[in-house]
C-alpha positions in Angstrom: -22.9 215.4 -62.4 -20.2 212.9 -63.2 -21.0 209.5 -62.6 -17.1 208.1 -62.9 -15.4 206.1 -60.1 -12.2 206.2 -59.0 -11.1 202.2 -58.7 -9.1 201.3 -55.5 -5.7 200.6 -56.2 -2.3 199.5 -54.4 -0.1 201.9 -54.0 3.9 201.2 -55.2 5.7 201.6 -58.5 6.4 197.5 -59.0 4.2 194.5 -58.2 6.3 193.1 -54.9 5.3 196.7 -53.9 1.8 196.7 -54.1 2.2 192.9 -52.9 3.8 194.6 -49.8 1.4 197.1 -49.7 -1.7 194.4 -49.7 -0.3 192.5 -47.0 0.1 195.7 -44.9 -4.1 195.6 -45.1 -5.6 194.1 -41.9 -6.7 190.2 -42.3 -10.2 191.2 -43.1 -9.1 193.6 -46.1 -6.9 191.2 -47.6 -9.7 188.6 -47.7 -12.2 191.3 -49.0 -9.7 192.1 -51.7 -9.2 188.4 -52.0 -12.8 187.7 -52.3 -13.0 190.4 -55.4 -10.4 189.7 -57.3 -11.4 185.9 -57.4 -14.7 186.1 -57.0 -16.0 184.5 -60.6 -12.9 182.1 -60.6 -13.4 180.7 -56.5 -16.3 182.0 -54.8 -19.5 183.0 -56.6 -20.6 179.5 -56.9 -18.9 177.8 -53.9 -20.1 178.5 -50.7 -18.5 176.4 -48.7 -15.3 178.2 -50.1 -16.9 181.4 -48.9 -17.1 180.2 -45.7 -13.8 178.8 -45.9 -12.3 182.0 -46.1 -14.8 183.4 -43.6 -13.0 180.9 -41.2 -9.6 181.1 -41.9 -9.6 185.1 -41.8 -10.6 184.5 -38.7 -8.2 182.2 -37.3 -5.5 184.8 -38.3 -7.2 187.4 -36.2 -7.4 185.2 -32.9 -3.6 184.3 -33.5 -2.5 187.5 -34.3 -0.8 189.5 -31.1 -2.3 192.5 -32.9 -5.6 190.8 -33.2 -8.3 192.4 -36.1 -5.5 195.3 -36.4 -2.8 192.1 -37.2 -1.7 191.2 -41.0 0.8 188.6 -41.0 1.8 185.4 -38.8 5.5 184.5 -37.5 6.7 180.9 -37.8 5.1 180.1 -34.8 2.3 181.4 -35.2 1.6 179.9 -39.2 2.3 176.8 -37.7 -0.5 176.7 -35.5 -3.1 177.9 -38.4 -2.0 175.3 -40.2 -2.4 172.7 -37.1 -5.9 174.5 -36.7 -7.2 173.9 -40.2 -5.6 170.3 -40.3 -2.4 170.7 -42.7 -0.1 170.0 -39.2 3.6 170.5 -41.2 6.9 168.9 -40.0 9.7 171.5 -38.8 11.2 171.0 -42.5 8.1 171.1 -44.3 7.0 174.0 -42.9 10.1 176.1 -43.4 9.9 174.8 -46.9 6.6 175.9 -46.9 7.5 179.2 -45.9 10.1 179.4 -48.4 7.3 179.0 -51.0 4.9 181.0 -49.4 6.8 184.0 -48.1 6.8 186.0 -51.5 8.0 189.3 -49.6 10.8 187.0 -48.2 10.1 189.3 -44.5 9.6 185.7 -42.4 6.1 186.4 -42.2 2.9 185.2 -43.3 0.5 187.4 -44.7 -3.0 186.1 -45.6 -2.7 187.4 -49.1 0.4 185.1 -49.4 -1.2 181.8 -47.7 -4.4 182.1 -50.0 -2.1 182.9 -53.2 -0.4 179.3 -52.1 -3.3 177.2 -51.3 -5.5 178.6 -54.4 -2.6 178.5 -57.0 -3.2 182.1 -58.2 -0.8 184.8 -59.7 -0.1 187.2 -57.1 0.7 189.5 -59.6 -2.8 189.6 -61.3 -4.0 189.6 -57.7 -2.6 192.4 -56.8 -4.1 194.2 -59.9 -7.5 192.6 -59.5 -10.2 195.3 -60.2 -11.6 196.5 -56.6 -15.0 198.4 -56.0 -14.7 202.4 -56.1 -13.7 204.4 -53.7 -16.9 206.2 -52.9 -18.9 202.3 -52.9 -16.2 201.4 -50.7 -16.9 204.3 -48.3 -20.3 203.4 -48.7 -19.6 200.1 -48.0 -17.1 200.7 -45.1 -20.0 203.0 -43.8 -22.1 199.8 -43.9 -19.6 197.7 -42.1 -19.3 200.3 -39.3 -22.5 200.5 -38.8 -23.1 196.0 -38.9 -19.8 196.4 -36.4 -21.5 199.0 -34.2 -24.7 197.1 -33.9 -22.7 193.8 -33.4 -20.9 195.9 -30.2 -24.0 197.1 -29.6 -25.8 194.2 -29.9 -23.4 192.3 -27.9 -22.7 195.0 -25.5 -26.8 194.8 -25.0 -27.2 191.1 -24.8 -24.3 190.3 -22.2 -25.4 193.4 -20.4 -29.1 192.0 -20.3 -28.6 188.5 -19.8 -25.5 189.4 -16.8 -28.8 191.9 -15.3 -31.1 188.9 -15.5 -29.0 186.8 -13.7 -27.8 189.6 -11.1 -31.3 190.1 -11.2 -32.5 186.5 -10.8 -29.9 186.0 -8.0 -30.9 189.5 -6.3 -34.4 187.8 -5.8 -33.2 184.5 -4.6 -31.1 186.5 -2.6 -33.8 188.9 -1.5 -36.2 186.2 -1.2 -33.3 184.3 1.4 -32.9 187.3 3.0 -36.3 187.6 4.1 -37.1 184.3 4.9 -33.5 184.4 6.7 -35.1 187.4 8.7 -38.3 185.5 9.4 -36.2 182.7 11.2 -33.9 185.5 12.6 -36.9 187.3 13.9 -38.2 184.5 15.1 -35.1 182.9 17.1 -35.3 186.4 18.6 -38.7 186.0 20.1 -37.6 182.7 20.9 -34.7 184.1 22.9 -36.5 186.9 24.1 -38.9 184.4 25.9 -36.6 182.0 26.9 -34.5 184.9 28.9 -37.8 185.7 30.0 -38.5 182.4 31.5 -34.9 182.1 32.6 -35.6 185.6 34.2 -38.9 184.1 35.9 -37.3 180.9 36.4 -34.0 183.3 38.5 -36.6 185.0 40.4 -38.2 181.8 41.8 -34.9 180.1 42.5 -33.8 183.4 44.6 -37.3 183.6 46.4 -36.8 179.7 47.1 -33.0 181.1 48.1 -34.2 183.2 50.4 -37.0 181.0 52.2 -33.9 178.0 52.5 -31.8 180.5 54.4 -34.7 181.7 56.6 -35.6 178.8 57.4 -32.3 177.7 57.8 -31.5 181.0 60.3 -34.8 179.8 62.2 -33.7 175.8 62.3 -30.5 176.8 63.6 -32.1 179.2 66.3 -34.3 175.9 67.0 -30.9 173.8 67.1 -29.1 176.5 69.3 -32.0 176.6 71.7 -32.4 173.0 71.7 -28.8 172.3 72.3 -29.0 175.3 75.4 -31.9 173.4 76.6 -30.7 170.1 76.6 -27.9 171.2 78.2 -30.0 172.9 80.9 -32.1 170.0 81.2 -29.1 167.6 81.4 -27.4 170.2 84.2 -30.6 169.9 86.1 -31.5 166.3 86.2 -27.9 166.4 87.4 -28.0 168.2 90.3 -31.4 166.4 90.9 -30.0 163.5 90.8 -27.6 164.7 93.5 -30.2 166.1 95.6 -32.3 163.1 94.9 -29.3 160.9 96.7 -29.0 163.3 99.3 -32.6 163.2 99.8 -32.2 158.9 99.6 -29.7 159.0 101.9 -31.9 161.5 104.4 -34.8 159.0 103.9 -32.5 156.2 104.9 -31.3 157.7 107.8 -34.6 158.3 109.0 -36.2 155.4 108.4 -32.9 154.0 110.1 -33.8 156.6 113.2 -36.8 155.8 113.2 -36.3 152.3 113.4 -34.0 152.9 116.5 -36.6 155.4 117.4 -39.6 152.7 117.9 -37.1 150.0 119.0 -36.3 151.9 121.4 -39.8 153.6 122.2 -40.8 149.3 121.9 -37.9 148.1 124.5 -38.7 151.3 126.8 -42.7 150.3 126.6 -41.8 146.4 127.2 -40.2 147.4 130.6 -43.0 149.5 131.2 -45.4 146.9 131.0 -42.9 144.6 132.8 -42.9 147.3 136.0 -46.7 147.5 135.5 -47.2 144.0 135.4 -45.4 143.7 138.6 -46.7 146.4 139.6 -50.3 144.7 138.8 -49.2 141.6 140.1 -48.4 143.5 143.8 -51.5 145.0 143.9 -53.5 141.9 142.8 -51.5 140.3 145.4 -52.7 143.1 148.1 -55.8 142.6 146.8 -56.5 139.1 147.0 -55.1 138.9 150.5 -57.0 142.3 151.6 -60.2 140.1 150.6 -59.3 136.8 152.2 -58.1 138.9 155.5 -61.7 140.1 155.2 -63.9 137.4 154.0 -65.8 135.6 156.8 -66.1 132.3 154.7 -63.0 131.8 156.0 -61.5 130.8 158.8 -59.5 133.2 161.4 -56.2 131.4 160.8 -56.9 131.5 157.1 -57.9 135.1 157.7 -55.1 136.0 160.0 -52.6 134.4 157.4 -53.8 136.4 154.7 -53.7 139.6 156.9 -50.2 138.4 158.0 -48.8 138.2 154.2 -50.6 141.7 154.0 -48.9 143.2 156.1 -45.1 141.5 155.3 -46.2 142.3 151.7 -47.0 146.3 152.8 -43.8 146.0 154.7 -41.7 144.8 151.7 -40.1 148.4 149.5 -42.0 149.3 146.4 -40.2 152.5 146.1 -37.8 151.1 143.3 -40.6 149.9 141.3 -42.7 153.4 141.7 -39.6 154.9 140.4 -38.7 152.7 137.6 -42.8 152.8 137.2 -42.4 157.0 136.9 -39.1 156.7 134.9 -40.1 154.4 132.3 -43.2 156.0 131.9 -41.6 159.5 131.0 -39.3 157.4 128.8 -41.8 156.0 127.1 -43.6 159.1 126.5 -40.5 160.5 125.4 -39.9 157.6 123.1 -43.2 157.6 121.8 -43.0 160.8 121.5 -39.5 160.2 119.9 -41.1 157.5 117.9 -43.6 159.5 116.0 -41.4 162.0 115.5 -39.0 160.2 113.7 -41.6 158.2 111.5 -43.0 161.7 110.7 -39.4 162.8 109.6 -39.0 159.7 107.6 -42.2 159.7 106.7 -41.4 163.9 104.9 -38.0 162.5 103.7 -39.9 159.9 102.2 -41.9 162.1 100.6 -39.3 164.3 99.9 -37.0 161.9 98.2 -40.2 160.5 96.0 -40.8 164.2 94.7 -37.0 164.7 94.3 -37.3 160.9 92.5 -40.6 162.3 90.0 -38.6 165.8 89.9 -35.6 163.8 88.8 -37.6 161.6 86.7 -39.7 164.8 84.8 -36.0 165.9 84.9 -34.8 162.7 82.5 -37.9 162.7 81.0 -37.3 166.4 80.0 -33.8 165.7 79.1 -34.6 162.8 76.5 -36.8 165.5 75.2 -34.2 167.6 74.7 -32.2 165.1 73.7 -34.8 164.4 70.6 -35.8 167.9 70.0 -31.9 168.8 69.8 -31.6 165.7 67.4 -34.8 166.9 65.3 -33.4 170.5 65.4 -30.0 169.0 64.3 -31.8 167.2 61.5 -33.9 170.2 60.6 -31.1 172.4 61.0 -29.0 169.7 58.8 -32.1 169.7 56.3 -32.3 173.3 55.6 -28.7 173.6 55.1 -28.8 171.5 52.5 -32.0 172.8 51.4 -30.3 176.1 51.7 -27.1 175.0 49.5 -29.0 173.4 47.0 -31.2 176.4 46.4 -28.3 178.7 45.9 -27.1 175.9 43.5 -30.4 175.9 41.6 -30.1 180.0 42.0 -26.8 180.2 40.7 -27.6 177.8 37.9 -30.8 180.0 37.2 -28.6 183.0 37.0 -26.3 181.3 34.8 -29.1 180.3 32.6 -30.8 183.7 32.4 -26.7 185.1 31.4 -26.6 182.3 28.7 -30.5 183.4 27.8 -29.8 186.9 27.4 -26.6 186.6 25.6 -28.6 184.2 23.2 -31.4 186.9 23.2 -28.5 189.8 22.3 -27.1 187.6 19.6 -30.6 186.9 18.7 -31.3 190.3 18.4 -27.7 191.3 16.8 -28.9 188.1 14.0 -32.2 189.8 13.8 -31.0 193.0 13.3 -28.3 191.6 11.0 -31.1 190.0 8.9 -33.2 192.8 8.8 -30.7 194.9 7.5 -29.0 192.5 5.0 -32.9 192.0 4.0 -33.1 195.7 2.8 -29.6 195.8 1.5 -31.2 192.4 -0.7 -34.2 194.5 -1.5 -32.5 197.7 -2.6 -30.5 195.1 -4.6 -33.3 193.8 -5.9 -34.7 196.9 -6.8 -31.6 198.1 -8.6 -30.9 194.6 -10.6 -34.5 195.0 -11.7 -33.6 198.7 -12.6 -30.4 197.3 -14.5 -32.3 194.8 -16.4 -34.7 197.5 -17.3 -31.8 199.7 -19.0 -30.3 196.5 -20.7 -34.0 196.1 -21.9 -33.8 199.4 -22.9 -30.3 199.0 -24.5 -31.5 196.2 -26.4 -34.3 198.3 -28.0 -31.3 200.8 -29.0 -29.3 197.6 -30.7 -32.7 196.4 -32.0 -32.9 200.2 -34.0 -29.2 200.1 -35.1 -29.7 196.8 -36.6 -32.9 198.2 -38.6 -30.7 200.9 -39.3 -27.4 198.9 -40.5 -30.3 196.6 -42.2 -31.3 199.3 -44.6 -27.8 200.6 -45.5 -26.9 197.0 -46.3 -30.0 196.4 -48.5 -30.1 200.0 -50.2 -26.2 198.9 -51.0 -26.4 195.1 -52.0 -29.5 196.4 -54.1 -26.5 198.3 -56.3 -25.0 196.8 -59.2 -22.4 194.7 -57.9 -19.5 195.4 -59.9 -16.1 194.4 -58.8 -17.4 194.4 -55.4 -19.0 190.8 -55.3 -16.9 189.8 -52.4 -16.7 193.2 -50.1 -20.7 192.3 -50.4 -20.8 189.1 -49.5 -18.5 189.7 -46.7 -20.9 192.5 -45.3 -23.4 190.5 -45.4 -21.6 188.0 -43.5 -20.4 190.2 -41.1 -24.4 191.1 -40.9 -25.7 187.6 -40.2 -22.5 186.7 -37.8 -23.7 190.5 -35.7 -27.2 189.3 -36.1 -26.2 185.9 -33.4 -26.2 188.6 -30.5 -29.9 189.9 -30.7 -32.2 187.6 -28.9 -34.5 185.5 -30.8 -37.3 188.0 -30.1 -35.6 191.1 -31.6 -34.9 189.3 -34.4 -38.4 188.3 -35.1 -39.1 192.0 -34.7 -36.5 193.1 -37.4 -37.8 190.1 -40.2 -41.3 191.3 -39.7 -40.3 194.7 -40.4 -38.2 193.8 -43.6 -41.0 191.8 -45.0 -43.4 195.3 -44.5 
């Protein structure tokens, strides 16, 4: 089997060719070619220099349009380098610098041409600078594609798992808010629940009281109604008894008047009664008293004869008058008497009459200030429950507000509770699939953790080669290694240095 190696060359028949044809290369080739062809002259023994390069390769990349593809810089764009690195250039100095730089003379800046400026070196030896074979270089591109695709890998892995410990992190929070957010929400929704239920209770009572107020204002106003009719009544009737007991007055006083006239009259009729029977007496006493003297022997016969004489003139004398006015005056007075007691008795019932019209008229007044009081009282009552009345359809009508306000609270409540309950689940199921998510990027990582091991051993079973003219595509594989090797967590790459020690 042969054991010779092709050499990498630049292709082109003159130098400015292969110059041309090196600045074509991507930033990181040129620096890798760089790196070789100078590597006893700058680099083996500096590392700082290394690093330097490391850097400014890198720099060229982030202000490159065409990124790690890119190869050169425009004006514009070399100017800021320059500014980035510290060597800020005036407008003349850096199209002299340029001029000096721009070997190609295209206006651009390659990084071939910038590091054949700053180091001083022949481009033309450069360009012919002994490179590492073309199967190493495979084997060496195969190892910088695999360092590249466990750095994506790595990276890809770590952002993944550190964006699904976060999403994860927040999910819980989140989850954990949502629940306690549906504990509040449930419990607002009892709250509501009972409040409508009071309010409900509280409606109920006020409408019951409703309904008592206007019963017992439909029976106060019955009680005012009748109480108005029967003072009315009572009024109308201690009217007309105190027209009947006027009447009845004025009856009494005209028989009392009658039968004052009565008696006076009965009186004057009896005093000339006893007038004619006192005369009438005195005549017979007279008759008498002679009769006895005419007849009494004591005395003498003149004495005698006189008396018997008077006698007989008082005999002759006419008594018929007096027997008449004696008959007369003694019907009258009967009749008077009669008259008399008649009248008293009439005065006596008109009296009587008038005093029970009076007490009738009286129990009448009496009756009507009743009234009066029990249609005031009724009024009041009446006045009372009307106001009772109103006020219990205000407190009804504020009870049936309430209970509307409670039970839209108690839907919103509910629509909150609901709400919560379901954004609680929704915060679960996100909890359960962040957690699911960090898994994988767990997982993922283990796959980055293997293609590390694996871009580990290619890079050691090829920097354990003679080195050759290949000093510098090394070292920048290895660099490339340790930069990939920032993206593993701590942890994996604890795993990886205890399995290169075994």
């Amino acid at each position: 089997v042969s054991t010779h190696h092709t050499m990498a060359t630049l292709p082109g028949a003159t130098d400015i060719d292969k110059l041309k044809a090196l600045s074509a290369k991507t930033f990181k080739e040129q620096a890798i070619w760089f790196m070789n062809g100078e590597w006893e002259e700058i680099f083996s023994k500096d590392e700082k220099a290394r690093e330097q390069l490391w850097t400014w390769t890198n720099i060229f990349i982030e202000l490159s349009p065409k990124k790690a593809k890119g190869c050169e810089l425009n004006e514009f764009d070399a100017h800021r380098f320059l500014e980035r690195i510290g060597e800020t250039l005036s407008v003349k100095d850096m199209r002299e610098f340029l001029r000096t730089v721009d070997i190609d003379f295209n206006k651009l800046v390659s990084l071939t041409e910038y590091l054949v400026s700053k180091y001083k070196v022949s481009w033309k030896d450069l360009v012919h600078a002994p490179q590492d074979d073309e199967k190493s270089k495979r084997e060496r591109e195969a190892a910088a594609q695999a360092v590249e695709d466990a750095k994506q890998k790595a990276e890809t892995a770590r952002e993944a798992a550190k964006v699904a410990r976060e999403e994860e992190a927040k999910a819980v929070k989140s989850a954990k808010l949502a629940a306690e957010r549906e504990l509040v929400a449930k419990s607002e929704e009892k709250e509501a629940k009972e409040a409508e239920q009071k309010s409900a209770e509280a409606k109920a009572a006020a409408e019951a009281v409703e309904a008592e107020a206007k019963a017992a204002e439909a029976v106060a106003k019955e009680t005012e109604a009748k109480a108005i009719k029967e003072e009315m009544e009572a009024k109308e009737k201690e009217s007309k008894l105190k027209q009947a007991e006027e009447k009845s007055l004025s009856v009494a006083i005209a028989a009392k008047a009658a039968e004052a006239e009565s008696k006076k009259a009965a009186e004057e009729v009896k005093a000339a009664l006893e007038k004619v029977l006192a005369e009438e007496k005195k005549y017979e006493d007279k008759k008498a008293s002679l009769l006895a003297t005419s007849q009494d022997m004591k005395f003498g016969i003149v004495k005698r004869n006189k008396a018997a004489n008077e006698l007989d003139q008082l005999k002759s004398k006419p008594t018929l008058g007096l027997q008449t006015a004696k008959v007369t005056l003694t019907a009258a007075e009967k009749k008077a008497s009669k008259a008399a007691k008649k009248s008293e008795k009439a005065a006596a019932k008109a009296k009587e009459a008038a005093a029970k019209i009076t007490a009738a008229r009286e129990a009448a007044e009496d009756a009507r200030k009743s009234a009066e009081q029990a249609r005031a009282t009724a009024e009041d009552d009446a006045a009372k429950a009307t106001a009772s009345r109103e006020a219990a359809e205000v407190a009804a009508k504020s009870a049936a507000d309430a209970l509307a306000v409670a039970s839209e609270a108690r839907a919103k409540a509910e629509a909150s509770a609901k709400a919560a309950e379901e954004a609680r689940e929704k915060a679960d199921e996100a909890k359960a699939a962040a957690e699911k998510a960090r898994k994988e990027a767990e997982d993922s990582l283990g796959a980055a953790e293997a293609a590390f091991g694996e871009a580990e051993a290619k890079l050691k079973e090829i920097l354990a080669k003679p080195t050759g003219s290949a000093a510098g595509a090394n070292w920048w594989l290895q660099r490339e290694f340790e930069e990939a090797k920032k993206y593993m967590p701590k942890s994996k790459l604890a795993k990886l240095a205890k399995k290169g020690k075994k």
